[in-house]
N, C-alpha and C positions, 0 to 999 in steps of 0.2 A: 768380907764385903758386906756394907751396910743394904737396906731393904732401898734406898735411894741411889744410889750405886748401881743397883740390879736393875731399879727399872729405867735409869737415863742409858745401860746399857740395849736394853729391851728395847726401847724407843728408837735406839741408834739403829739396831740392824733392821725393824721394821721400816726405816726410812728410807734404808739402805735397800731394802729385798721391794722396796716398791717401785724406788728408780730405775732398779735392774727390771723389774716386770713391766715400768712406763717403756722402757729402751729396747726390748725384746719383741714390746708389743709395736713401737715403732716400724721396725723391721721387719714386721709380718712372720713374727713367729705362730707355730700351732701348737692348738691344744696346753696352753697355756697354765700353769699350774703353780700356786704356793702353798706350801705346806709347812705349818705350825708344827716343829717338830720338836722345840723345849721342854714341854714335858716327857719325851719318849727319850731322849737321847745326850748326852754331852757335847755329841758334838758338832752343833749346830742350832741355832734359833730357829731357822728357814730352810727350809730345800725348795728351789724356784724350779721346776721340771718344763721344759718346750722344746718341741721337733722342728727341727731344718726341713726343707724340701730337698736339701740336696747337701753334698759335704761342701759344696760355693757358699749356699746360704748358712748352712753350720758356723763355717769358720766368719762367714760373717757375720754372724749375732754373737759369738763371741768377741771380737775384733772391736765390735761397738758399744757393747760392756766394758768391756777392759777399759778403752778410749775416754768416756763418757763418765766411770767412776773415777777417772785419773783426773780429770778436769773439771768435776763439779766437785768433789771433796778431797781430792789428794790420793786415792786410793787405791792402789796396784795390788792383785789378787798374790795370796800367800802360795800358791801353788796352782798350778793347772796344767792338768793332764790330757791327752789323745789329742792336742793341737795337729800332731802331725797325719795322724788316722784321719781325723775329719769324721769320726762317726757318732761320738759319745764323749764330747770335750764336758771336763770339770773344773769350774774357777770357785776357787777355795777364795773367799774372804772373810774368814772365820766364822764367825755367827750366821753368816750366811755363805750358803755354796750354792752353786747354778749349774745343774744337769745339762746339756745342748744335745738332744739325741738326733740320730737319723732314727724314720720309722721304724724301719727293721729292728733295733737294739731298743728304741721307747715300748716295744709290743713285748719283746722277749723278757727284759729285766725287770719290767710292769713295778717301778720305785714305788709308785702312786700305792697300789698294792699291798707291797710291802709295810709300807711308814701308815697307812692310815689305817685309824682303829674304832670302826665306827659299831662294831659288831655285825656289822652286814658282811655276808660273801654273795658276790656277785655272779654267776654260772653265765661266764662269755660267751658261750656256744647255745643258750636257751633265752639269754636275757632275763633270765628269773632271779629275783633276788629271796634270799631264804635268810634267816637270822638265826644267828649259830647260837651254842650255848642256851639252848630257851628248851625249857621243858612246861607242855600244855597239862597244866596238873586237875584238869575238869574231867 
């Protein structure tokens, strides 16, 4: 694949993970989140993370994703998962996938956490942030 190729692909799913984050946000999704995850991983440009207030509102910010990518580009997710749970629905649309957590599973699984690499760790329970890997050589 040439270097122009890669980046009208680039383009496509940043257009894509923004509509999905305009349509989430529509909806009154929380804590709202994108994350740039191409250089960490193959499999995915984006991971879009937001909480439901309830597994009603879950399935329906998923429900109007799906809807809304069908009918502005044509676009029906490659996969998705826990529709029927209603706690932690995943719509796979390649380059970009869309987390829909309830609270409970967005605190526990802490994606955000995982994927970002800022060298900061965060201490939840003090609010303190400390910066790993650093050695004060004065």
């Amino acid at each position: 694949m040439d270097l122009e190729s890669n980046r009208e692909i680039t383009a496509k799913s940043h257009r894509i993970a923004e509509e999905i984050k305009a349509v989430l946000e529509s909806k009154n999704g929380q804590d709202l989140e994108l994350l740039a995850v191409e250089d960490k991983t193959t499999l995915a440009d984006y991971f879009i993370l937001v909480t439901g207030t309830s597994t009603t509102h879950i399935k329906t910010l998923a429900d109007e994703v799906i809807f809304q990518l069908r009918e502005r580009f044509g676009l029906s997710p490659h996969h998705v998962e826990g529709a029927d749970d209603r706690r932690w629905i995943l719509l796979d649309y390649g380059d970009v996938v869309t987390h829909i957590f309830h609270p409970e599973e967005r605190d526990y699984y802490s994606l955000e956490r995982l994927w970002t690499t800022t060298g900061n760790y965060r201490d939840q329970n003090s609010g303190k942030a400390e910066i790993t890997g650093y050695t004060d050589l004065n």
